[in-house]
VMD Tcl script that builds the backbone (N, CA, C; Angstrom):
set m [mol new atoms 360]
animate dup $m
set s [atomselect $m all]
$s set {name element resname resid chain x y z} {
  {N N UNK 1 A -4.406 -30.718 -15.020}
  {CA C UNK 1 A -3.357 -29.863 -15.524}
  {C C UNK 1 A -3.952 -28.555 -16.022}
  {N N UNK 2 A -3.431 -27.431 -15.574}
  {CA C UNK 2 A -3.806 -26.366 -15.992}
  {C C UNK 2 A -2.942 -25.810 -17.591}
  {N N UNK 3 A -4.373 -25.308 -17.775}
  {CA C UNK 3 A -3.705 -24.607 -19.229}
  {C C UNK 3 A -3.338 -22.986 -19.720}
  {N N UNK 4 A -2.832 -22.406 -20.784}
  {CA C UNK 4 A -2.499 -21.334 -20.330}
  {C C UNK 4 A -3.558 -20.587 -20.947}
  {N N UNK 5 A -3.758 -19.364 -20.429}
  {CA C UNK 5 A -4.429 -18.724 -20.520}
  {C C UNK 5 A -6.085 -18.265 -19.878}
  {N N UNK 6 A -5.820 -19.497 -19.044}
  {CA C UNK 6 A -6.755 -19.571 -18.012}
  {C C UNK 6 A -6.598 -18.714 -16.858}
  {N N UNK 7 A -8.038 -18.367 -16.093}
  {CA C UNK 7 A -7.166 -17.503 -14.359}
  {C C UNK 7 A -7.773 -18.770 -13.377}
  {N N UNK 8 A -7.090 -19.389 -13.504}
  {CA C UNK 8 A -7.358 -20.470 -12.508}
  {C C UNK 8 A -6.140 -21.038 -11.488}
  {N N UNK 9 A -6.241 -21.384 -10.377}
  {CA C UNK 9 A -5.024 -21.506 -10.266}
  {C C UNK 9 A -5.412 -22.969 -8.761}
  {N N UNK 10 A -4.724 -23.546 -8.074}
  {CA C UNK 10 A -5.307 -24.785 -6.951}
  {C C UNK 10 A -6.736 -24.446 -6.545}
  {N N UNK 11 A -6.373 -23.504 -5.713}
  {CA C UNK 11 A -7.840 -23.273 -4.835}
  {C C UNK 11 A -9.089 -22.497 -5.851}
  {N N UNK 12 A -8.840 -22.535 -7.235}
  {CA C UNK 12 A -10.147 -22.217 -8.218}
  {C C UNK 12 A -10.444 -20.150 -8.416}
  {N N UNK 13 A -9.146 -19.956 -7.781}
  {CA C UNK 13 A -8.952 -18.342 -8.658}
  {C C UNK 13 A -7.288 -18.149 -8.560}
  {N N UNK 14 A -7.080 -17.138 -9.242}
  {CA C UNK 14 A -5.908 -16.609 -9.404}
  {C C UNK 14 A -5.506 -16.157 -11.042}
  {N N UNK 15 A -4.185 -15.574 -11.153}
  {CA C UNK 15 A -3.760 -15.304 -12.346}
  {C C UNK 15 A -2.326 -16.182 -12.464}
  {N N UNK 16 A -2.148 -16.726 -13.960}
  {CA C UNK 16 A -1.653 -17.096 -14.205}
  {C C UNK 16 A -0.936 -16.468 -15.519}
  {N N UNK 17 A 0.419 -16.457 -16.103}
  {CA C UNK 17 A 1.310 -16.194 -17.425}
  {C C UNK 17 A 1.590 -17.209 -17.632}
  {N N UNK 18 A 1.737 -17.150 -18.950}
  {CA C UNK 18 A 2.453 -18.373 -19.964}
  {C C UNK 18 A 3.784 -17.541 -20.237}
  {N N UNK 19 A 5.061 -18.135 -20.373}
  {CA C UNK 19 A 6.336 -18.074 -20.775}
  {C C UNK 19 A 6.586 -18.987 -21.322}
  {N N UNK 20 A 7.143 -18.392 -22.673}
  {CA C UNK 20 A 7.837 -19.927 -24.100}
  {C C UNK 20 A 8.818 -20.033 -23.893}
  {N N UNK 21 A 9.498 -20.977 -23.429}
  {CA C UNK 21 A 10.838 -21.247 -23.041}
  {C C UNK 21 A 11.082 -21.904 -23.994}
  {N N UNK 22 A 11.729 -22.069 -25.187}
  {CA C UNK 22 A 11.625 -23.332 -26.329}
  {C C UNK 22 A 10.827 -23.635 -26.479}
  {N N UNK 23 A 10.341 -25.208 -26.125}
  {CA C UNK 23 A 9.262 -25.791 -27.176}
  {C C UNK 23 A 8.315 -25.808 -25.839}
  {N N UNK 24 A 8.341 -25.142 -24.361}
  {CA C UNK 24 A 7.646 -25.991 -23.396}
  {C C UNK 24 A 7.312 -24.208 -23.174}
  {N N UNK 25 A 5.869 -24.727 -22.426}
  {CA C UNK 25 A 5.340 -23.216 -21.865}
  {C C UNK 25 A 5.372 -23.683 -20.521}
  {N N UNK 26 A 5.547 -22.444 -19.857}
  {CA C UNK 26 A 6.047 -22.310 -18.530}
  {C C UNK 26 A 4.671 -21.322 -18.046}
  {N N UNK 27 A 4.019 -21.753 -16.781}
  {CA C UNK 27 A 3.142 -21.122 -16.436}
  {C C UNK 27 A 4.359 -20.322 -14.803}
  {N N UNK 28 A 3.734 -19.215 -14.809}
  {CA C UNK 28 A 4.252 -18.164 -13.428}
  {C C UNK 28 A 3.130 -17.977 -13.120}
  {N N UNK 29 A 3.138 -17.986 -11.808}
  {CA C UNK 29 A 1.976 -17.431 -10.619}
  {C C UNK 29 A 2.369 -15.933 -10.692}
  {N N UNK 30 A 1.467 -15.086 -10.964}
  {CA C UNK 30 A 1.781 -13.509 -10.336}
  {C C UNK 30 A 0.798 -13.275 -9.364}
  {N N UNK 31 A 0.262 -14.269 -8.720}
  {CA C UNK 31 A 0.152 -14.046 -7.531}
  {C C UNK 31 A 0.831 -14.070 -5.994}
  {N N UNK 32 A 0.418 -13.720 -4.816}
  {CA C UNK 32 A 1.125 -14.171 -3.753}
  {C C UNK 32 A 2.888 -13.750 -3.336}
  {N N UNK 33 A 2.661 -12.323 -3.925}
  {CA C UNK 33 A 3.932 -11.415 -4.197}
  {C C UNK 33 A 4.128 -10.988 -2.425}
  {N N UNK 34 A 5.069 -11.437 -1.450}
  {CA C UNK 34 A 4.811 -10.891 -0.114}
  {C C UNK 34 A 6.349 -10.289 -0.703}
  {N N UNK 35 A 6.221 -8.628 -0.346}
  {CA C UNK 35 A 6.691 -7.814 -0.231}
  {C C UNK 35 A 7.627 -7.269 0.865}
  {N N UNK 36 A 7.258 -8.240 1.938}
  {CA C UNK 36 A 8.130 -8.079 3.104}
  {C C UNK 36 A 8.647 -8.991 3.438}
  {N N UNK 37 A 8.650 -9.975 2.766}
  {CA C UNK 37 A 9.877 -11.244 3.222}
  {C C UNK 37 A 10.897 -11.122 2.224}
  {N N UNK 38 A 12.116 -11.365 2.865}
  {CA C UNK 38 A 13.491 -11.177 1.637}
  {C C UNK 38 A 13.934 -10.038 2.017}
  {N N UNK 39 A 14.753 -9.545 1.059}
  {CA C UNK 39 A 15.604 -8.265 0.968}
  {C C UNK 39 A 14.508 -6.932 0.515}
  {N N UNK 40 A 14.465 -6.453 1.400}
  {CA C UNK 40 A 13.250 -4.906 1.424}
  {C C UNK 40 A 13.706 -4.110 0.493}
  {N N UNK 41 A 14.832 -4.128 0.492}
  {CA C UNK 41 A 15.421 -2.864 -0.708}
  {C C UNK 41 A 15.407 -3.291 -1.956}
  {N N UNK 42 A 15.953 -4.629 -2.318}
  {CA C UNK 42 A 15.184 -5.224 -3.759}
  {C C UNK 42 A 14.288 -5.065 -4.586}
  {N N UNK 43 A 13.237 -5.356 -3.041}
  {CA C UNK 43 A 11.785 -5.391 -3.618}
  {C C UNK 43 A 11.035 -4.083 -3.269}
  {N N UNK 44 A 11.220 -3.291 -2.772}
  {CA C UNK 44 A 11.219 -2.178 -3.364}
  {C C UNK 44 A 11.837 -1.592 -4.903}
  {N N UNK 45 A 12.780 -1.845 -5.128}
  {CA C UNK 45 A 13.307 -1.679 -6.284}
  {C C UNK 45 A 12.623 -2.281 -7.099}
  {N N UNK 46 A 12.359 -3.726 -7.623}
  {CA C UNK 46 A 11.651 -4.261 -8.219}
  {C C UNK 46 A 10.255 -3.505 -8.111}
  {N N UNK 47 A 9.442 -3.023 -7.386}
  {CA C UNK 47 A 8.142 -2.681 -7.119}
  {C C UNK 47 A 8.479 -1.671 -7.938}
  {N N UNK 48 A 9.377 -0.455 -7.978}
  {CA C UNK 48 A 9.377 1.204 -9.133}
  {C C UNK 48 A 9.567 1.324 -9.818}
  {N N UNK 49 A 10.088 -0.391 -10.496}
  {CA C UNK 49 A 10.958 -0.389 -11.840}
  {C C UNK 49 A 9.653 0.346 -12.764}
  {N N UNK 50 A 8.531 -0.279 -12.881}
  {CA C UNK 50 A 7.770 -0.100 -13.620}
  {C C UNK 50 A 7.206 1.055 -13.731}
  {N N UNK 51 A 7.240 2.305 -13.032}
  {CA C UNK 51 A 6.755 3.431 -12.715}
  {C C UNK 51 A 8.106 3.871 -12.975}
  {N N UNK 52 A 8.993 3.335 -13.106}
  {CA C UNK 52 A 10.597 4.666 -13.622}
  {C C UNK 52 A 10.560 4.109 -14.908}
  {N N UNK 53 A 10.430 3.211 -15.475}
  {CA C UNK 53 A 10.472 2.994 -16.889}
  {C C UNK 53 A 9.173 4.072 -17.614}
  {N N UNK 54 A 7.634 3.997 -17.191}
  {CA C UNK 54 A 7.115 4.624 -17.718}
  {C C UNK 54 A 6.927 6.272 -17.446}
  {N N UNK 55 A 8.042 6.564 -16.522}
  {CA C UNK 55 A 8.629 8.147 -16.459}
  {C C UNK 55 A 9.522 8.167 -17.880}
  {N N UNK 56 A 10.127 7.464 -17.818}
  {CA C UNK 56 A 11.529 7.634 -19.050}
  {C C UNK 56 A 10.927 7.609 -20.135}
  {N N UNK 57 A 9.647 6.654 -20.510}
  {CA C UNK 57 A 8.903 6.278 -21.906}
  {C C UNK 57 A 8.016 8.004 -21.913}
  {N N UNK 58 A 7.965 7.983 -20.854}
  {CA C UNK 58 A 6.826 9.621 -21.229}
  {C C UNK 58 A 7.640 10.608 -21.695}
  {N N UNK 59 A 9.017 10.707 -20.938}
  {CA C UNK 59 A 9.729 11.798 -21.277}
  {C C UNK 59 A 10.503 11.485 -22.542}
  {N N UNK 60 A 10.738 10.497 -23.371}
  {CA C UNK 60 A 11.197 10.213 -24.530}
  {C C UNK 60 A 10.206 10.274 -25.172}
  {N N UNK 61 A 8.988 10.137 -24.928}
  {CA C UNK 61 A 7.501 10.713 -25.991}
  {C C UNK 61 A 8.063 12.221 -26.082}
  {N N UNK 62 A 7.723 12.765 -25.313}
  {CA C UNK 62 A 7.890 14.310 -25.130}
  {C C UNK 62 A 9.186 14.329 -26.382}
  {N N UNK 63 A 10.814 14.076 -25.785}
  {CA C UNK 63 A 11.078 14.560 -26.859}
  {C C UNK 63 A 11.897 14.627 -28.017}
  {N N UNK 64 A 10.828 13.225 -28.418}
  {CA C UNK 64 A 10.280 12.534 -29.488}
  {C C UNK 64 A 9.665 14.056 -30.005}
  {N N UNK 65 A 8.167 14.325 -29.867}
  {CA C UNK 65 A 7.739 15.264 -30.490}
  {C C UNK 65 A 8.143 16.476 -30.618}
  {N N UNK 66 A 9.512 16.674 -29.887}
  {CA C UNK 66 A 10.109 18.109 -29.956}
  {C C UNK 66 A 10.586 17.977 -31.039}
  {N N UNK 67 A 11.349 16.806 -31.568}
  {CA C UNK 67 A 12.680 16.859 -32.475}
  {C C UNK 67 A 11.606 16.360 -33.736}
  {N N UNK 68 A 10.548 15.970 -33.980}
  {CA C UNK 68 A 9.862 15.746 -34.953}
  {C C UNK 68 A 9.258 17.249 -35.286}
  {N N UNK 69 A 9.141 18.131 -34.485}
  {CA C UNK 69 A 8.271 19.885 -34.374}
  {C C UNK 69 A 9.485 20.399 -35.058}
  {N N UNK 70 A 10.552 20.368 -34.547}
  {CA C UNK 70 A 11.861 21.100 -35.158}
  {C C UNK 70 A 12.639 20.967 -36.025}
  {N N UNK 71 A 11.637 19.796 -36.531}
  {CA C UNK 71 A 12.587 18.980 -37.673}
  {C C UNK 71 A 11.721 19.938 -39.214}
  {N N UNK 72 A 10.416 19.560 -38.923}
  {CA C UNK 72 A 9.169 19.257 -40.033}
  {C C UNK 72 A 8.442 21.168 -40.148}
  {N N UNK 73 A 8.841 21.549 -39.127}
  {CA C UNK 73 A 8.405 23.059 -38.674}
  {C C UNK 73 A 9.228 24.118 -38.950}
  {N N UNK 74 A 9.724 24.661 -40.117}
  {CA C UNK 74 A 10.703 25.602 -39.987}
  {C C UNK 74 A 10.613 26.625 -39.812}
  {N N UNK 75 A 9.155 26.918 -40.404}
  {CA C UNK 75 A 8.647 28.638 -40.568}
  {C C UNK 75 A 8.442 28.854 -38.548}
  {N N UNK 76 A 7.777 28.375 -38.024}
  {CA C UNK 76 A 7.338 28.602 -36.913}
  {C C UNK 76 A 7.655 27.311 -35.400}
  {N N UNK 77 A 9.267 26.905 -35.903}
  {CA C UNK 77 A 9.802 26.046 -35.055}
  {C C UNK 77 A 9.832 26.943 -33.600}
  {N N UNK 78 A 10.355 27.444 -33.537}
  {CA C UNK 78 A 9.967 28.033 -31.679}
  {C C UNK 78 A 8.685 27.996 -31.583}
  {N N UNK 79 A 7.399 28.529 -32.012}
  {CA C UNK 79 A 6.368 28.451 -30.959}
  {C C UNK 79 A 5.960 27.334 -30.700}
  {N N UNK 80 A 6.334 26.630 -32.012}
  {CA C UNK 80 A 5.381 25.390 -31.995}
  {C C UNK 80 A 6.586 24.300 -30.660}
  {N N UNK 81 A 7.270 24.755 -30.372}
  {CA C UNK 81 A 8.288 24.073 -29.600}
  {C C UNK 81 A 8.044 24.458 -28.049}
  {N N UNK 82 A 7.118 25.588 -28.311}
  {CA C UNK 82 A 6.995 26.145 -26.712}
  {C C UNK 82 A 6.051 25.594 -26.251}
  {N N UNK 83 A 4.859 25.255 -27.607}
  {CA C UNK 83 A 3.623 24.712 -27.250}
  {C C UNK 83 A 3.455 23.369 -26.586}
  {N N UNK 84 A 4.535 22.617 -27.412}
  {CA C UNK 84 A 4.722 20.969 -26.665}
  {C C UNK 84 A 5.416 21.323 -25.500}
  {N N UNK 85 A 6.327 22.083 -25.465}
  {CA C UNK 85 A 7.129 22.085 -23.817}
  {C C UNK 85 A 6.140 22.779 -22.793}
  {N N UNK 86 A 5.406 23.786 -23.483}
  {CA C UNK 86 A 3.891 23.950 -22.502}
  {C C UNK 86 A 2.937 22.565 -21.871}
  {N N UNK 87 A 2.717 21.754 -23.492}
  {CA C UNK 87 A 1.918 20.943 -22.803}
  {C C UNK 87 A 2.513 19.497 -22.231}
  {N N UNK 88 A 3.888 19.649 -21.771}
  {CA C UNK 88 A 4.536 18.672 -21.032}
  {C C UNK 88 A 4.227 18.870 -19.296}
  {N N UNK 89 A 4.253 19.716 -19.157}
  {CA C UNK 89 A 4.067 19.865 -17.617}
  {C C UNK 89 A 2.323 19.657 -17.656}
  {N N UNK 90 A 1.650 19.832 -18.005}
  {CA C UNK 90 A -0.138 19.679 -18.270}
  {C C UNK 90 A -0.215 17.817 -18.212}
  {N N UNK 91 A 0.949 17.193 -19.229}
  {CA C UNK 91 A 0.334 15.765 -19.042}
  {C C UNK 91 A 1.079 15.153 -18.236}
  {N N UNK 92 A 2.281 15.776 -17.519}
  {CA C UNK 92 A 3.001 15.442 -16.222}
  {C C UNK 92 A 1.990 15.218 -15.279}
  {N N UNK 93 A 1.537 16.316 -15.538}
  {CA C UNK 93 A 0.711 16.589 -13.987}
  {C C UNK 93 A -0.598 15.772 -14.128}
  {N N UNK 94 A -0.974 15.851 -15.334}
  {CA C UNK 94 A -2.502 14.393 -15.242}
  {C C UNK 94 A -1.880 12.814 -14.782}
  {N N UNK 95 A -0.961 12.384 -15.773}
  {CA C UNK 95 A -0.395 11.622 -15.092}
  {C C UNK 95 A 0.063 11.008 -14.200}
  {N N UNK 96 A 0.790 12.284 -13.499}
  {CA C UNK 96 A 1.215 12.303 -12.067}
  {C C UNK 96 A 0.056 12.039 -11.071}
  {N N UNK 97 A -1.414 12.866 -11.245}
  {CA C UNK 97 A -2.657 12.999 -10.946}
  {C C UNK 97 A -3.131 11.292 -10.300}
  {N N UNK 98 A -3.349 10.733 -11.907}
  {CA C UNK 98 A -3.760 9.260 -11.912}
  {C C UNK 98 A -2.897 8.315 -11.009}
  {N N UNK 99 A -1.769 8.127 -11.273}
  {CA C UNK 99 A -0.696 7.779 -10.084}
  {C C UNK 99 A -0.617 8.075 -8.952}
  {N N UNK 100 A -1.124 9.054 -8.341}
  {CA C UNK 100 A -1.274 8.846 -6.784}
  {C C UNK 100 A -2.201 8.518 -6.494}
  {N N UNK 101 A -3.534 8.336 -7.559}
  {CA C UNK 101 A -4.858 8.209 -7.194}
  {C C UNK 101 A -4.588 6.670 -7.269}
  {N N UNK 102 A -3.970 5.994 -8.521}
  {CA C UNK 102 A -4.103 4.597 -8.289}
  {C C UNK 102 A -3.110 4.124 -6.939}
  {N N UNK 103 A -2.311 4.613 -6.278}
  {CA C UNK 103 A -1.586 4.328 -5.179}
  {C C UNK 103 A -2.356 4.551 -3.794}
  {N N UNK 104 A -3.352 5.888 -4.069}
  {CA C UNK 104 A -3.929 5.830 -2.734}
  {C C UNK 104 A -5.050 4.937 -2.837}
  {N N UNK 105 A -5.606 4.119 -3.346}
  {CA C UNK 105 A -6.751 3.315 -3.911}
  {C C UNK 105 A -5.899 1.871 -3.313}
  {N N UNK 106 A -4.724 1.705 -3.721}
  {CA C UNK 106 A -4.060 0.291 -3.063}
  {C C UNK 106 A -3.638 0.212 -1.854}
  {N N UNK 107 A -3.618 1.700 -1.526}
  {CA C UNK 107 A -3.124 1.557 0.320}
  {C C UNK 107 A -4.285 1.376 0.895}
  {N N UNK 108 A -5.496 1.535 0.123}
  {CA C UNK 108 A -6.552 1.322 1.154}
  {C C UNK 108 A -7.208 0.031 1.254}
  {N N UNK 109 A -7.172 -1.081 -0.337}
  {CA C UNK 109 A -7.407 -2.016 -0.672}
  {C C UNK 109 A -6.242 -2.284 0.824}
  {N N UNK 110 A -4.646 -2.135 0.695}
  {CA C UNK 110 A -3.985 -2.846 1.909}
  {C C UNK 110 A -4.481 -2.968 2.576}
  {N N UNK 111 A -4.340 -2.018 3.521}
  {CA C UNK 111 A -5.220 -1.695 4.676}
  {C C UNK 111 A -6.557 -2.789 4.907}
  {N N UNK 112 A -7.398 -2.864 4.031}
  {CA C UNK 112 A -8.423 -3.469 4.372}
  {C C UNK 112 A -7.890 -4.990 4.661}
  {N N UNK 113 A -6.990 -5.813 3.358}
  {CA C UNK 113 A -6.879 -6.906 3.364}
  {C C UNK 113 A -6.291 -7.332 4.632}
  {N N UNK 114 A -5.507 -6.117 5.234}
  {CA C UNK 114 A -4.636 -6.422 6.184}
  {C C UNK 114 A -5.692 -6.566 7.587}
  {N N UNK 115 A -6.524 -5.836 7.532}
  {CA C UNK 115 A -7.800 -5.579 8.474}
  {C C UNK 115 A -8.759 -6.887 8.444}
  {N N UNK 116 A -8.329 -8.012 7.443}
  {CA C UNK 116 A -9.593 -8.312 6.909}
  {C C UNK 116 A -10.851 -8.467 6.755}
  {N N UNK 117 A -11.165 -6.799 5.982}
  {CA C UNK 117 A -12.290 -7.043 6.381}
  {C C UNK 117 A -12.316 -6.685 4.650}
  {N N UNK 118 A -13.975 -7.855 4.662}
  {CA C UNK 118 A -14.154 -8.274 3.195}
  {C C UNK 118 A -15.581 -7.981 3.355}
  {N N UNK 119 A -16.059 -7.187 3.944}
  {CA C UNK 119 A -17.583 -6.944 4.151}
  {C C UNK 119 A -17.876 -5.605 2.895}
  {N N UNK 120 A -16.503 -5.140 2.991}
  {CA C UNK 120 A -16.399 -3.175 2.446}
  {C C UNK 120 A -16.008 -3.515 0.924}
}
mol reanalyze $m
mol bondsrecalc $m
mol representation Tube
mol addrep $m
């Protein structure tokens, strides 16, 4: 019997979650996600949720710190308001940066697995 918090899974790798359902823990495989069986548009959907939620969490950071600048800032509320709306497009764009880099990094991991080749 496997326990939680282990990455073990039949064949001696994998990842495993614990979920408390009441009094019983529930282990989920997050492995072995095939993306192309089922409804494509779903799972696509399911696949961006997580990348549109942390668009919405960035842009409610952002302004989060506007309305805390305009709140606490009276003498010099505009510049200091231009300065965060300056440096919103700066951590858009790093952000944005890292995100295609971690996406083009998994099309190639695809690619390979799909190739399999496990030599590279």
């Amino acid at each position: 019997m496997r326990q939680c918090g282990k990455s073990a899974s039949k064949s001696g790798s994998g990842i495993f979650t614990c979920l408390k359902k009441g009094r019983k823990l529930i282990m989920k495989s997050l492995e072995n996600k095939d993306l192309l069986s089922g409804n494509l548009v779903l799972n696509i959907i399911k696949f961006t949720l997580p990348i549109i939620f942390s668009s919405i969490l960035q842009l409610l950071f952002n302004a989060a710190d506007l309305v805390v600048v305009g709140k606490f800032d009276l003498e010099n509320g505009s510049a200091a308001q231009a300065a965060i709306g300056s440096t919103t497009a700066l951590i858009g764009l790093i952000v944005n940066f890292f995100l295609g880099l971690s996406i083009g990094v998994n099309v190639i991991v695809a690619q390979m697995i799909g190739a399999k080749d496990t030599k590279t």
